[in-house]
Structure formats: C-alpha cells, structure tokens
Backbone bond lengths (Angstrom), bond angles and torsions (degrees), N, CA, C in turn:
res aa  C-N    CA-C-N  psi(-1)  N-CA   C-N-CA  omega(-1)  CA-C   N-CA-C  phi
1 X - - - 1.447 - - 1.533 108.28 -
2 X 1.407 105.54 161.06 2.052 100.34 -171.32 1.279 91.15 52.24
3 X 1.824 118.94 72.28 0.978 137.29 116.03 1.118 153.82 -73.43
4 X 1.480 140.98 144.18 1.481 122.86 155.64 1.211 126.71 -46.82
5 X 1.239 161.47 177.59 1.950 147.50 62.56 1.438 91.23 -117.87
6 X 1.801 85.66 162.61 1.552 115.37 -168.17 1.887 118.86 25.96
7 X 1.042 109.27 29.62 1.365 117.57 155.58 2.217 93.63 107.13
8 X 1.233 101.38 5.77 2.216 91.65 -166.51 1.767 76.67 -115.00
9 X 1.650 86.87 137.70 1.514 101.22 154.88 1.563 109.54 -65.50
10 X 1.741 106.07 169.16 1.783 85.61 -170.14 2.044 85.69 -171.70
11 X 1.278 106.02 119.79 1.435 117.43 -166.97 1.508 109.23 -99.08
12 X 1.787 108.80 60.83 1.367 96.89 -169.84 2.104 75.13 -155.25
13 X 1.478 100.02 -171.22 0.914 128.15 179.90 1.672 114.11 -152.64
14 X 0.954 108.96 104.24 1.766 105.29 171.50 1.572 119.73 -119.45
15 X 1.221 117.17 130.62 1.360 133.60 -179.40 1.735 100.63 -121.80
16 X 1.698 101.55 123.69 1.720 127.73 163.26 0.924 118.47 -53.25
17 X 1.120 142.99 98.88 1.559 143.28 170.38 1.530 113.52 -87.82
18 X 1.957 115.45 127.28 1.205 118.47 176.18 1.501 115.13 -62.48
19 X 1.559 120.98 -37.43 1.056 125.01 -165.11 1.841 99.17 -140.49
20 X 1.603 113.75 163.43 1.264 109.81 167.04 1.531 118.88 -55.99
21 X 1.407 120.79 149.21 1.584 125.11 -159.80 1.825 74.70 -91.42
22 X 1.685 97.03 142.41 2.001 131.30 170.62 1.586 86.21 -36.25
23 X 1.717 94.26 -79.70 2.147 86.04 179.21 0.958 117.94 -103.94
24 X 1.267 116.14 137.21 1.538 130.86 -164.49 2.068 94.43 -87.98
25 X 1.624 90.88 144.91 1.570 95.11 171.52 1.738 108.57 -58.96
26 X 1.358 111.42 -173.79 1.226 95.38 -153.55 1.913 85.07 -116.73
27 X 1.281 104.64 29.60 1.598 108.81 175.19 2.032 94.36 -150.63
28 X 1.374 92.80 128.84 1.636 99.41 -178.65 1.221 107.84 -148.20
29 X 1.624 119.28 141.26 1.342 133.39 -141.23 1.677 101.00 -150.31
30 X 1.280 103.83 119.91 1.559 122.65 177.43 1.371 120.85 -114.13
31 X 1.875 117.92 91.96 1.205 109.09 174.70 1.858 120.74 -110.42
32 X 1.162 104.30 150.36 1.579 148.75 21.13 1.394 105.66 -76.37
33 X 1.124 96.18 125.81 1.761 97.72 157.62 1.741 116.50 -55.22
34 X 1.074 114.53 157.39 1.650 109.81 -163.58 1.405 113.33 -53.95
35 X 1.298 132.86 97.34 1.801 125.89 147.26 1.483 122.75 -86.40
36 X 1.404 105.08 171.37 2.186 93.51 166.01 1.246 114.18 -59.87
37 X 0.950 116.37 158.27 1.935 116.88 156.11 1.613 91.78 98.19
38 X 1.409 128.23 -31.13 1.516 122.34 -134.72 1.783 94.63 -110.63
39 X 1.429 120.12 -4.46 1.431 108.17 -143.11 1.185 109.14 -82.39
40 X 1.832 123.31 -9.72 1.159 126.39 169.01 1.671 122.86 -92.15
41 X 1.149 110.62 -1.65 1.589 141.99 177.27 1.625 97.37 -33.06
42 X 1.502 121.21 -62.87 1.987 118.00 -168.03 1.197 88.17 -69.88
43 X 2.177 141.78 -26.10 1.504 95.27 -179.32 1.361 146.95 -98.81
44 X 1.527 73.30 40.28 1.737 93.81 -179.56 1.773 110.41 -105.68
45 X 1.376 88.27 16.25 1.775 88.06 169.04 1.662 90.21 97.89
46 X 1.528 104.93 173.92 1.353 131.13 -161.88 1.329 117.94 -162.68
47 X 1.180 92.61 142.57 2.263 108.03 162.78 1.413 93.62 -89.15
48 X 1.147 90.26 143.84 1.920 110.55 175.00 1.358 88.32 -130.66
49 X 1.559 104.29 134.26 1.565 115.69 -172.28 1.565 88.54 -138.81
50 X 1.483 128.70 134.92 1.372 137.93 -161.43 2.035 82.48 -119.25
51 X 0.968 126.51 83.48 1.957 131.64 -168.13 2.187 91.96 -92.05
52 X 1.149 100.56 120.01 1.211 138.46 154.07 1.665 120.87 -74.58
53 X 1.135 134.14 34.11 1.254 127.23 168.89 1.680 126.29 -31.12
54 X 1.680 120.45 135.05 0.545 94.73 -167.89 1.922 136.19 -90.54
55 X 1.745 97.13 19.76 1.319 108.62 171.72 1.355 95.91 -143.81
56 X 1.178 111.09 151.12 1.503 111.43 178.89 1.819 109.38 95.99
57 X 1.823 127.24 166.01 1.120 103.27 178.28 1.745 113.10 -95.23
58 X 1.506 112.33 -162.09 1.424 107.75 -157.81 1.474 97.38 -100.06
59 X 1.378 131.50 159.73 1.553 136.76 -167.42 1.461 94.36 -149.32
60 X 1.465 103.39 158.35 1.508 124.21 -144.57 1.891 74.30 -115.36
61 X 1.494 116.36 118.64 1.985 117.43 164.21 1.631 83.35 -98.10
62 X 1.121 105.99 144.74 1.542 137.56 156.23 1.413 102.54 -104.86
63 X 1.279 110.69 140.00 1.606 109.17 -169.51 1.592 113.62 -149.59
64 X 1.523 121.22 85.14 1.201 109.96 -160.06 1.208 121.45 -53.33
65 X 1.039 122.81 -175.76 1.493 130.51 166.08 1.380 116.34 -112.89
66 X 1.682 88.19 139.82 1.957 107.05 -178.21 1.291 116.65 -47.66
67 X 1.996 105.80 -65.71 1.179 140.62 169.14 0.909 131.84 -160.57
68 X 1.154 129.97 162.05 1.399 136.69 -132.92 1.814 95.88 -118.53
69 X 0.886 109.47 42.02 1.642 142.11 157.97 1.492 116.22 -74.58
70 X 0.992 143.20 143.73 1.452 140.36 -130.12 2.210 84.71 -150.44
71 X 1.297 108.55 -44.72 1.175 112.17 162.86 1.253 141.44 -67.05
72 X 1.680 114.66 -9.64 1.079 135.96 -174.42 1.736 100.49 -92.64
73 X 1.537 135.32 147.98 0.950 135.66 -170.90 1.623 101.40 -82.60
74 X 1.588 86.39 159.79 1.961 94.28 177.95 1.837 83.83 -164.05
75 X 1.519 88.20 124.82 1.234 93.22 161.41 1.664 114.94 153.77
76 X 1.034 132.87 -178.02 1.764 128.21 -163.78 1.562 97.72 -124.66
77 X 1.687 101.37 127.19 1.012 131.90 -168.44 1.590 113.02 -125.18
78 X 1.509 116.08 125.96 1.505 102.83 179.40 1.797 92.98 -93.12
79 X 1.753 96.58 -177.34 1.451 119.19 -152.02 1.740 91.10 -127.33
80 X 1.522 82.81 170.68 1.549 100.39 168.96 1.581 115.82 -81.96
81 X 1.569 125.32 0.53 1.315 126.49 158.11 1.229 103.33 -120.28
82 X 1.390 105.17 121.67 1.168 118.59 -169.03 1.643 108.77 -58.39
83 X 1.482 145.58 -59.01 1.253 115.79 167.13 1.063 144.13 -58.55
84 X 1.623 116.94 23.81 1.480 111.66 171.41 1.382 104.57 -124.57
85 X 1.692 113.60 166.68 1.303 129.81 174.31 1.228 104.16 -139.71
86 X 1.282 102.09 146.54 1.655 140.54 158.74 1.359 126.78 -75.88
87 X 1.962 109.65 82.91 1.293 83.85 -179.62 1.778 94.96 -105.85
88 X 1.790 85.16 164.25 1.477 92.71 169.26 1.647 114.69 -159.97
89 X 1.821 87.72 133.00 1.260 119.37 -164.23 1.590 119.66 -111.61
90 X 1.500 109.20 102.47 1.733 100.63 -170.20 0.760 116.55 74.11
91 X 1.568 131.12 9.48 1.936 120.59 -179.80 1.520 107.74 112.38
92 X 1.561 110.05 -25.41 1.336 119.96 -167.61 1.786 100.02 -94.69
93 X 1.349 116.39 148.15 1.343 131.82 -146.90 1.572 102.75 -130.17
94 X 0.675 121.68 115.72 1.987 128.01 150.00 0.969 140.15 -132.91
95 X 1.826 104.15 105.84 1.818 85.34 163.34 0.746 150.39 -114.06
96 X 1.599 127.12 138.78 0.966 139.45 -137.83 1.595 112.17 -111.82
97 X 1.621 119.19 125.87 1.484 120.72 175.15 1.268 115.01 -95.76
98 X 1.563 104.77 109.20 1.687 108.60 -170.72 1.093 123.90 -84.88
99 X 1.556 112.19 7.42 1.710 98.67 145.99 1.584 125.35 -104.33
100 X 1.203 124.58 26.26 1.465 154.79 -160.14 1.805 111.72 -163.85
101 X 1.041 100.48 51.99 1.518 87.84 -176.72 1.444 128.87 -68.26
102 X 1.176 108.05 -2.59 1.353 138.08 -167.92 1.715 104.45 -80.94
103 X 1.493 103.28 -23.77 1.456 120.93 173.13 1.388 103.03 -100.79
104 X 1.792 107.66 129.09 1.467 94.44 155.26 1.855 78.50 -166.05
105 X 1.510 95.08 -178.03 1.257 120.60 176.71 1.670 110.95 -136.30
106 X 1.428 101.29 129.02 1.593 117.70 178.60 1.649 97.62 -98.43
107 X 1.730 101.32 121.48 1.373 106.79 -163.13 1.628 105.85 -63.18
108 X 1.030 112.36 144.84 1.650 127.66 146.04 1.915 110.38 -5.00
109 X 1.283 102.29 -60.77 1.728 129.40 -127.55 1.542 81.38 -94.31
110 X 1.443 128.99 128.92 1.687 129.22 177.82 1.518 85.68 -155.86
111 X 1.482 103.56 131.54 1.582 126.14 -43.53 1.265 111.10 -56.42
112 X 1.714 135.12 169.14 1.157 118.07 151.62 1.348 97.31 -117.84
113 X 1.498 99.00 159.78 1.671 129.50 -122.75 1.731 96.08 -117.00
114 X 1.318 86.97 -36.52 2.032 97.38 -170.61 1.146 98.10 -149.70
115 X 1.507 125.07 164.55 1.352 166.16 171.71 1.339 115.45 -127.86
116 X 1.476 114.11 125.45 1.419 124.66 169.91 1.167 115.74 -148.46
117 X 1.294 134.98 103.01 1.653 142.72 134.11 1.301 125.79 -17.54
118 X 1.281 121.25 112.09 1.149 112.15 137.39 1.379 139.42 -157.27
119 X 1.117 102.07 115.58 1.878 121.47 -138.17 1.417 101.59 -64.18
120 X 1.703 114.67 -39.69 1.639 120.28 -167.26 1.258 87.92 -49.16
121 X 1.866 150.96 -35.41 1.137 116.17 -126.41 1.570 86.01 -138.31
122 X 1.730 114.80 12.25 1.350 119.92 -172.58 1.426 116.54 58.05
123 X 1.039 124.03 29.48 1.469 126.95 168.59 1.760 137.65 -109.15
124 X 0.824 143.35 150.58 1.289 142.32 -178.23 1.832 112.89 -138.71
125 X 1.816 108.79 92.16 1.205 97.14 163.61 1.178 139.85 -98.58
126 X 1.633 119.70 173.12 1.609 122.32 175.95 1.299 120.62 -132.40
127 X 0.734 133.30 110.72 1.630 142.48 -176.67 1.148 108.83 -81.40
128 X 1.038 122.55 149.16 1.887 155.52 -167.90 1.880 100.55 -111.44
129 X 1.420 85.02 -162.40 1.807 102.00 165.96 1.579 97.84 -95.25
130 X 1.422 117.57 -37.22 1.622 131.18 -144.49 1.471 91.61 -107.30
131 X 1.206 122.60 -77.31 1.405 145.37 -162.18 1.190 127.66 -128.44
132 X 1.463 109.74 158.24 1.806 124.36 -163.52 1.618 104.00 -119.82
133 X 1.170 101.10 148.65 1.414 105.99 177.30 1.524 127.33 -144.12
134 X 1.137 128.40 139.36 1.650 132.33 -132.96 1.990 89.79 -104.27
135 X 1.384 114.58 142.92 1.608 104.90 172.03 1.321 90.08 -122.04
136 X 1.174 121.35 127.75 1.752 120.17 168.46 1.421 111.08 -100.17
137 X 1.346 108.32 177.44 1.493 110.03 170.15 2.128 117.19 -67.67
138 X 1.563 108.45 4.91 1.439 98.01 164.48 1.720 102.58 -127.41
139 X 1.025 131.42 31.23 1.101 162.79 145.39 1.317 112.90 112.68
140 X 1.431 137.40 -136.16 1.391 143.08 156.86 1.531 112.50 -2.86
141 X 0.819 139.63 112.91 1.618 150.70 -165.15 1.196 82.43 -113.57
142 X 1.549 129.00 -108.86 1.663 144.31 -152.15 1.345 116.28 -125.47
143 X 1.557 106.28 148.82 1.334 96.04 155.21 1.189 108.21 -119.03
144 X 1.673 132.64 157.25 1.529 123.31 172.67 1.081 110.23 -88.50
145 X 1.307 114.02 160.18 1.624 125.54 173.05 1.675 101.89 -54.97
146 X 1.435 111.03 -159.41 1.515 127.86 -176.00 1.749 94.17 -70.57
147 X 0.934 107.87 141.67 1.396 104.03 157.20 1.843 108.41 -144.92
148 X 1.111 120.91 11.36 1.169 112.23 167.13 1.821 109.22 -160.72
149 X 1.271 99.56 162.68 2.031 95.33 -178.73 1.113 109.97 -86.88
150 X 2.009 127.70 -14.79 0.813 124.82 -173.34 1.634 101.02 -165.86
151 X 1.585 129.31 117.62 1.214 98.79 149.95 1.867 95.77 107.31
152 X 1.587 129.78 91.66 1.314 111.24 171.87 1.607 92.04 -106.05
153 X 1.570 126.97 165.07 1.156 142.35 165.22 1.519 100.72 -128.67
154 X 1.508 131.87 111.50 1.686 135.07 154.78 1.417 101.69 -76.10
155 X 1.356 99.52 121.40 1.657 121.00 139.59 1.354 135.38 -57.94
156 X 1.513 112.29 -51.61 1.659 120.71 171.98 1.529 91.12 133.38
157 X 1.551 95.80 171.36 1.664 95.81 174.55 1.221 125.24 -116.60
158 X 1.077 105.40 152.16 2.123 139.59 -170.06 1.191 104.82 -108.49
159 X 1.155 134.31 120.72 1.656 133.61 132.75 1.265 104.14 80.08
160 X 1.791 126.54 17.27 1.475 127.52 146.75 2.309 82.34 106.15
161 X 1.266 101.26 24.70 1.886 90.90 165.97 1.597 82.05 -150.39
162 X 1.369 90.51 164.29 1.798 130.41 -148.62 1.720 86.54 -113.95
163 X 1.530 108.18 90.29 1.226 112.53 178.02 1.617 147.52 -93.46
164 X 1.260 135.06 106.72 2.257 124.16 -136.65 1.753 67.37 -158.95
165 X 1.939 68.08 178.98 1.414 102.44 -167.34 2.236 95.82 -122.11
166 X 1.476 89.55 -177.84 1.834 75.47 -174.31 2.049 92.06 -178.80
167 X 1.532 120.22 142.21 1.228 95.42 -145.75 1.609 99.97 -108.71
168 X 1.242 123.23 158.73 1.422 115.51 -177.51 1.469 107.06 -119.02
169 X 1.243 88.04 123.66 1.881 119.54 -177.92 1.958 95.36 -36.92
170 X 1.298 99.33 -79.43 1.768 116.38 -173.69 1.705 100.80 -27.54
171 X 1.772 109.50 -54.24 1.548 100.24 -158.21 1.496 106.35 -113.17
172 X 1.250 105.35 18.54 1.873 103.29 178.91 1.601 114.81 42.59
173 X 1.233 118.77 32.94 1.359 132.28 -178.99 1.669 109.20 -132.62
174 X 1.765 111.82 141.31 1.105 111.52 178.17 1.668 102.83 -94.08
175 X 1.619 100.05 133.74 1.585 129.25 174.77 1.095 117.72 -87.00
176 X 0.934 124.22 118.06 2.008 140.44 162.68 1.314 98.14 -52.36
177 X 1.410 112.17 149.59 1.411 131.95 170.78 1.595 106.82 -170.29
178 X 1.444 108.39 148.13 1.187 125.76 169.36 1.542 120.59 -118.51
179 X 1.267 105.80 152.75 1.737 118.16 -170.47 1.640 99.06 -121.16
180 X 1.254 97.68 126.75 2.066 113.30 167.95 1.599 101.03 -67.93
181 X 1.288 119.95 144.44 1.351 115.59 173.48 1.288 137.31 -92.74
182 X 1.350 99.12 -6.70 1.222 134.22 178.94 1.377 105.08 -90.63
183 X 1.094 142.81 -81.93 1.494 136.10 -165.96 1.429 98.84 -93.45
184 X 1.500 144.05 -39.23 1.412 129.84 -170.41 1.717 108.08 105.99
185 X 1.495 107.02 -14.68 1.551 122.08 176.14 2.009 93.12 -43.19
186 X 1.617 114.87 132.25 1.194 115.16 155.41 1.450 127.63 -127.40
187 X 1.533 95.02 149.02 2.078 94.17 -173.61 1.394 102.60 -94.30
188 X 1.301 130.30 166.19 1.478 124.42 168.27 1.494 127.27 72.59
189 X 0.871 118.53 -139.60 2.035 114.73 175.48 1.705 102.15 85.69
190 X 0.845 73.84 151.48 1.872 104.84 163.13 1.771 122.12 -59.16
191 X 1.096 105.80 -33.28 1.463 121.63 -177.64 1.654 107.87 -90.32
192 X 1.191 101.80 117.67 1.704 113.67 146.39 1.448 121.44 -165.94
C-alpha cells in the first residue's frame, strides 16, 4: 500500500477477478448503482475488482460494462487522491472511494475513449468522442464543452493546458485544441 501507478500514490490494492471469488468478501458493491436507462447495464457483463483498501476490510466492486467493445478501455486506475480508484469497464467509468465504497460517481463521459495522468499537475483525464473531463484530488473537477463532432485524441500537457486533437465534420481534418486546467474552458477543437 502507498503505491505508485501512472505517476499518483494510491492506498489500495486491487486484483481482476475472471469470475466471482467461491467466498465473497463480506461487503459487495454494484456499480452504477441503480439510475433510469442503466438497469440492464450488469447484463452486459462486468469488471470484478477484489479492492484492498488501505484501512478497513477488502470489498468485491462489480462494475458493469459500457460495451462490449474490446477497444474501449477496462481496467483499474489510481487517482490524484490517493484513496480513490478509477475503475473502468467497457468505456464506463467509476470512481470509486475505497474507504467509502458506498460512495462513488459514474463518470459523465460514455464511453471514455482514453486515460491520461498527469500527476505534476494533480490531474487525471478521460476523454469521450465529444468531451474530456478533469479528476482532481476532490474528485470531478470539469467537464469541457464539445470539442470535437467525432473522436477526441490527448497529447498530454504543455504550459499548464491539456493538449489533443478532435475532428471537424465541415473539413474532414483533425483540429488541435487546448484545455485550461483550471476551469476546463477550451480554445480550438474540431467542433463548431
């Protein structure tokens, strides 16, 4: 525990499970937690994440899946606060506070497309088709407006903005754009 990944210390331990564990921990967690639209969401399959917190005991997240897209990311990601993680399943995003698991947030962003770190600046982004969205150390920071009609690509960041490309319908060409890190305000993009 008081580990590294992708550059954030991170006070947990998570192990992928192929199948549900014979005995289940004795705390188990199904996200999204129930909204409209979502209620058939676990039978499209799931991440099983076996989370090791680093106080308290360990609980089994069930984590549906976005889609069943093979290109879409799946997998456990630490944060810029160290007790939470990012999991993501099929495109679909949660984060999750592993000493509160009972708390989490199902991102905005369906699917997201990419993941990018970057710790110098305490941030953790996720890209969409449309839009990017900032995770801070008190969670959800921003989301940006449209910045593309189809399709974001992150570069990484320069000079304190969150720098990708994003494609414009009118000129069949991919557009540069930059993101403030601070508010999420963006110049440029693909979209207008």
């Amino acid at each position: 525990m008081g580990s590294s990944q992708e550059g954030f210390l991170y006070n947990w331990t998570a192990t992928t499970l192929a199948k549900p564990p014979l005995i289940a921990p004795a705390r188990n967690y199904i996200y999204p937690v129930p909204v409209p639209g979502e209620e058939a969401a676990i039978n499209r399959g799931a991440l099983l994440i076996d989370v090791k917190p680093m106080f308290g005991g360990n609980f089994l997240a069930t984590c549906a899946l976005g889609f069943r897209d093979h290109h879409l990311p799946t997998g456990v990601f630490a944060c810029p606060r160290p007790d939470d993680l990012l999991a993501v399943a099929g495109g679909y995003a949660y984060l999750i506070d592993t000493l509160n698991p009972e708390r989490s947030l199902h991102l905005p962003i369906r699917p997201v497309t990419q993941i990018v770190a970057a710790p110098a600046n305490g941030l953790l982004f996720v890209a969409g088709f449309h839009t990017v969205a900032a995770i801070g150390p008190n969670g959800l920071r921003w989301q940006s407006g449209r910045v593309t009609w189809e399709g974001v690509t992150l570069s990484g960041v320069r000079e304190g903005r969150l720098h990708g490309t994003g494609w414009n319908l009118h000129t069949d060409a991919e557009v540069p754009f930059t993101i403030d890190l601070e508010s999420g305000a963006h110049e440029g993009g693909g979209f207008s």
